[in-house]
Structure formats: structure tokens, C-alpha cells
C-alpha positions in Angstrom: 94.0 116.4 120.3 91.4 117.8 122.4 91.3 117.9 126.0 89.3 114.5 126.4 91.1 113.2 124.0 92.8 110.5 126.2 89.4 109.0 127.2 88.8 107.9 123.7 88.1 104.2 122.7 90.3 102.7 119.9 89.5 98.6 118.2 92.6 97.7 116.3 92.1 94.0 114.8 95.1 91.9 113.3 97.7 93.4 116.3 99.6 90.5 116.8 102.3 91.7 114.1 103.5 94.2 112.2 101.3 97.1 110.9 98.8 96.4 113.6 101.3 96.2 116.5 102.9 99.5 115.1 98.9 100.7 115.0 98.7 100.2 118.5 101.7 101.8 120.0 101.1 105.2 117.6 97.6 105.4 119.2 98.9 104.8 122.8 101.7 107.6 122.4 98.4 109.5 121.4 96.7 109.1 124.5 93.9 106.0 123.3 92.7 103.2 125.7 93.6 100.8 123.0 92.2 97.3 122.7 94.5 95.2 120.5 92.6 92.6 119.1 93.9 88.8 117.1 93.6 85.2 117.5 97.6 84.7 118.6 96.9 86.8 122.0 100.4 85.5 123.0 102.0 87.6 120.4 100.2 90.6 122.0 102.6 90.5 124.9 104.5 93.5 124.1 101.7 95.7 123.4 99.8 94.6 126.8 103.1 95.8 128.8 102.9 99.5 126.7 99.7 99.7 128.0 97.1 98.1 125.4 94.5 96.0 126.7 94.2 92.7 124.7 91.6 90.9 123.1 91.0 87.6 121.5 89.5 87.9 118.0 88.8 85.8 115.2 86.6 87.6 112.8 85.9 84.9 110.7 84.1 83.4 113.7 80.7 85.7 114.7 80.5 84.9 118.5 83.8 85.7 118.5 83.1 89.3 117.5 80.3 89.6 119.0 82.1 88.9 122.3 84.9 90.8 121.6 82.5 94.2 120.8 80.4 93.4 124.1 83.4 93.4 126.4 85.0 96.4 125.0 81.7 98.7 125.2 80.8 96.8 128.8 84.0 98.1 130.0 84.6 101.5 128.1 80.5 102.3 127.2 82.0 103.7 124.2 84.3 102.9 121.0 85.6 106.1 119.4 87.7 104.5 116.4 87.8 101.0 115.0 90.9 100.1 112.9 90.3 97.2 110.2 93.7 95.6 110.1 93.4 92.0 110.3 93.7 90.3 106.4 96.1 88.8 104.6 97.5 87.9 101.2 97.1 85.0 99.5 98.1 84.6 95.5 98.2 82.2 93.2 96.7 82.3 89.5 93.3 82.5 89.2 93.4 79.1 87.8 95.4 77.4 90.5 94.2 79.1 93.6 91.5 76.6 95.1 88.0 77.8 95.6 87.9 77.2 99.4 90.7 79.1 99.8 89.5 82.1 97.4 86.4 82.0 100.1 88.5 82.0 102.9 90.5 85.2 101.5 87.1 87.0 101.2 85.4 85.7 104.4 89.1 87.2 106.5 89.5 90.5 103.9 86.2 91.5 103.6 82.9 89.9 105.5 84.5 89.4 108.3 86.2 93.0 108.5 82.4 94.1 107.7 80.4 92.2 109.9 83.2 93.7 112.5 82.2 96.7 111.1 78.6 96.3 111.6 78.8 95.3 115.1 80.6 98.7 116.6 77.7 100.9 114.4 75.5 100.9 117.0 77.3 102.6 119.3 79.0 104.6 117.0 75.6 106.0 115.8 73.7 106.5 119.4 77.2 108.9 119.9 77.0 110.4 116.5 80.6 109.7 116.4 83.5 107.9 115.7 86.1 106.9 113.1 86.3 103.5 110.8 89.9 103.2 109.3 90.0 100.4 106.7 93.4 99.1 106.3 93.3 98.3 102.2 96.2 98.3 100.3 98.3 100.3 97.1 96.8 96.2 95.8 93.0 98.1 96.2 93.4 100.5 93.2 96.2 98.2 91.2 96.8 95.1 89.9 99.3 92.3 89.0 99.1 88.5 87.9 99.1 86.1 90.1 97.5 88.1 92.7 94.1 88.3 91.6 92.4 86.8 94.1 94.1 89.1 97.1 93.7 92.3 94.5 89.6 91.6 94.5 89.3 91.8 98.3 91.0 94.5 98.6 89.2 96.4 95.2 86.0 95.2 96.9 86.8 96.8 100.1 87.6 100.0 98.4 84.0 100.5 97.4 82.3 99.3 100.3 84.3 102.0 102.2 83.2 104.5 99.9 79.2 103.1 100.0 79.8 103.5 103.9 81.3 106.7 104.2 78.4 108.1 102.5 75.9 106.0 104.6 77.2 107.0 107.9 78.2 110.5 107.5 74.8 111.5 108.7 75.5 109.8 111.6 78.9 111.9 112.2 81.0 108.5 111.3 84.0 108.8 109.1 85.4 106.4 107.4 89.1 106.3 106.0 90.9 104.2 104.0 94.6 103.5 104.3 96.5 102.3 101.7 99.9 100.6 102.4 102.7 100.0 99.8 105.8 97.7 100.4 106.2 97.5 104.2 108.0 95.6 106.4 106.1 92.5 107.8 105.5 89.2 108.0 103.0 89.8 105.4 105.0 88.9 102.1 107.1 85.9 103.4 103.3 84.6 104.2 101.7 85.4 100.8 105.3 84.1 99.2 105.1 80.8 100.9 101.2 80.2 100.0 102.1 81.0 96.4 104.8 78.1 96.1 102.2 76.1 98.4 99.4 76.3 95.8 101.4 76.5 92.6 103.4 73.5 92.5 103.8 71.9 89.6 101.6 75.1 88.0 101.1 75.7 83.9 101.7 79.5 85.5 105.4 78.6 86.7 107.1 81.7 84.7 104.7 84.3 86.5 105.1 82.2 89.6 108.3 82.4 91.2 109.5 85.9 89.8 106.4 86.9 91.9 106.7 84.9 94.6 110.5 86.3 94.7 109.5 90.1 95.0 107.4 89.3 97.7 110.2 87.6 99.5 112.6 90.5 99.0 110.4 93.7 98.3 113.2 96.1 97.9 113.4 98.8 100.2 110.4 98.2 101.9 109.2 100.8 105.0 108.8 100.7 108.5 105.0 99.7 109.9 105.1 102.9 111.6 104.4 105.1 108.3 101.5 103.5 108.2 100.9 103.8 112.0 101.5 107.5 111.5 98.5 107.3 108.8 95.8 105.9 111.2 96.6 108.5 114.0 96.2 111.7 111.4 92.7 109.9 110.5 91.3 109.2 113.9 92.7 112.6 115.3 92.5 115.1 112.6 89.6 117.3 112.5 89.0 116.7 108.6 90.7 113.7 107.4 91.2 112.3 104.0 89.4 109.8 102.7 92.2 108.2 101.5 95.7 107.5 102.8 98.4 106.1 100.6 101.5 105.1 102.3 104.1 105.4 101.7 105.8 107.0 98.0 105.7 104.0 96.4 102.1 103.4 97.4 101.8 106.9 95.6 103.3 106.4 93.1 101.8 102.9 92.0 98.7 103.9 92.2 98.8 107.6 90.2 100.6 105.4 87.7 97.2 102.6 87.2 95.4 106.1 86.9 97.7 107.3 84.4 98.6 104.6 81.9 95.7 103.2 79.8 95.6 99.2 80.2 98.1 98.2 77.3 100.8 100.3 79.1 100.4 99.2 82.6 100.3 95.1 81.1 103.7 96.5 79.6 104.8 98.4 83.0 103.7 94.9 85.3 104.9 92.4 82.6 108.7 94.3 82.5 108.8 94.2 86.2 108.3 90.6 86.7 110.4 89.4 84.5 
């Protein structure tokens, strides 16, 4: 890192947990002032005592950004990297899943990350500077049943990254995308427990619960911190990648939906649910 390096500003949303909390701590061992941002600010405990500074967030909730943004650049007068963690997973077949809640997985996924997005421009621009990392998924560039819903946020996100990359670059804003496989996190027992909650007593039932059991057990899923490691080579590398996929099974997933034509990944997804 360069010799100012430790005055650099770094946003990380969704830092109450897993992949954000790991986020955090990777950018701290960097030498960031890091703002960890969620709506459980108790949970952020840990990461205040490593050194993070903590806000409240709810980016489904626009004064809520809007504050969040002020007080960091009021205090720092600059934001060098916002991380877009903060989403979740919620699955169900297209069918069952409840409009309201569809809405809700779009407004957390992908408005509000955007509108987050659009509030630390600004700043970004006057520098001619800085470094949006979009935390997708392997889900972004595949897909399986019963996860429709979750796979369009994060499909849609994938393309607004890319619109953005080329709208900023001008401006000397990168954007990266990160793209996490099976990980450790509270993540799947979440997405697990909202698929039995909206599928009960669902015409879908054999897709149902052998998907709901992978995400209860995802075998050999990795440490947060390979993601972690992913963020800090976009936010500190000279010449980053536009895409990060993290970690081999990530990889390998996703060179696979590239590979097969449509009949042989139906084949490939309907096999591995069974």
C-alpha cells in the first residue's frame, strides 16, 4: 500500500456477521479507518474493540443512509472504498414465495445497496477516486430451483455493476464485484429456515427440502476470510479485477454455467438435488 495508505476511508455495510465482520478486520490489518455499518450495532461489539468505528444502517430506510454517509464524510471528509455487503437469501419457488417478500429481497439486494451506492458518488467523484466492491454471489452468474428469486437480485446486480463500472471510470471510480461460493455464515441456516417458512404445505415439496437441506449443511464450506482476502486485493491493488470469484467452488460453478448448454446444466442441478 502506499505511504498514505492508512488515511484511507473504507464503508462496509452488513458487518454485523460473517463475511462483513471478516471484511472489516482484513481492512483494519490493512491500515483502513473502517466504518462498520448494520442495523444489529450490538453485534458490532468485537469489531469496535479491533478498532472499527460503528455505524447504524438500515439501507432499506433512506434517512438512514443518508445519515449514515453524512457522519462518515463529516468526520473523515472523504470515503476511499465502499463495500456492498449487506443482503440476504431468501428462496422459495417462484410460485410460493409471496410478492411482498420478493420486494423486500430486491428493495435489501439491490435498491437499497444502490441508492447506498448513489449517496457516496459525490464524494467519490469531486476526489476522482475510490473503489465500489459489490458483494454478489457464484448465485449472480448460476442458477438453481427454488432460488429464483435470490438468483435475480443478485443477476441484476451483476449488470448494474458492470453499467457502473463503465459510467464512473471517467471519474477514476472502480467498481469490483466479488463473488462468494459456499462460506461459512449465518447466511444459509437463514435462507434454509425462510424456505421451510414459506413452503409449507408446498406443490414444490420434492425440490423443497433437498434444497433447504444443502443449505443447512453446505459441505465443506470456507472461512469468511477468503472472501475478506478478495475485498482487500480490490480496494488496494493498483489494477484490480473486475471480478472476484471465491473461493474454487465459486470457480468452478460458475465456468461450469458457461460451459454446459442449458439441457446439461438442468441435468448437472437436477442430479445434485436429488
Amino acid at each position: 500500500m502506499s505511504s498514505d495508505s492508512k488515511e484511507k476511508v473504507a464503508l462496509v455495510t452488513g458487518a454485523s456477521s460473517g463475511i462483513g465482520k471478516s471484511i472489516v478486520q482484513q481492512l483494519l490489518q490493512d491500515g483502513w479507518i473502517v466504518y462498520g455499518a448494520a442495523r444489529r450495532v450490538e453485534k458490532m461489539a468485537d469489531i469496535a474493540a479491533a478498532g472499527a468505528k460503528i455505524l447504524s444502517l438500515d439501507i432499506t430506510d433512506e434517512a438512514s443512509m443518508t445519515a449514515a454517509v453524512q457522519t462518515l464524510l463529516s468526520t473523515e471528509g472523504r470515503i476511499d472504498a465502499l463495500v456492498n455487503n449487506a443482503g440476504y437469501g431468501s428462496y422459495g419457488a417462484i410460485e410460493d414465495v409471496p410478492l411482498p417478500e420478493a420486494k423486500r429481497q430486491f428493495e435489501v439486494n439491490v435498491f437499497g445497496l444502490i441508492r447506498l451506492t448513489q449517496l457516496v458518488l459525490p464524494a467519490m467523484r469531486a476526489a476522482r477516486s475510490g473503489t465500489i466492491v459489490n458483494i454478489s454471489s457464484m448465485g449472480g452468474r448460476i442458477w438453481m430451483p427454488i432460488g429464483g428469486w435470490y438468483h435475480a437480485t443478485k443477476h441484476a446486480l451483476e449488470v448494474l455493476s458492470d453499467a457502473l463500472r463503465v459510467e464512473t471510470k471517467p471519474f477514476g471510480i472502480r467498481v469490483v464485484v466479488v463473488q462468494p461460493g459456499t462460506i461459512q455464515s449465518e447466511w444459509s441456516s437463514i435462507a434454509a429456515q425462510t424456505l421451510r417458512d414459506t413452503s409449507k404445505g408446498s406443490l414444490y415439496s420434492a425440490l423443497v427440502e433437498p434444497m433447504a437441506r444443502i443449505l443447512n449443511h453446505y459441505p465443506n464450506a470456507s472461512s469468511p476470510d477468503v472472501v475478506a482476502k478478495a475485498v482487500s486485493q480490490a480496494v488496494n491493488g493498483r489494477n484490480p479485477k473486475k471480478r472476484y470469484a471465491t473461493p474454487m467452488d465459486a470457480k468452478l460453478l460458475i465456468f461450469l454455467r458457461w460451459l454446459l448448454p442449458d439441457w446439461a446444466w438442468e441435468r448437472l442441478i437436477a442430479a445434485a438435488i436429488r
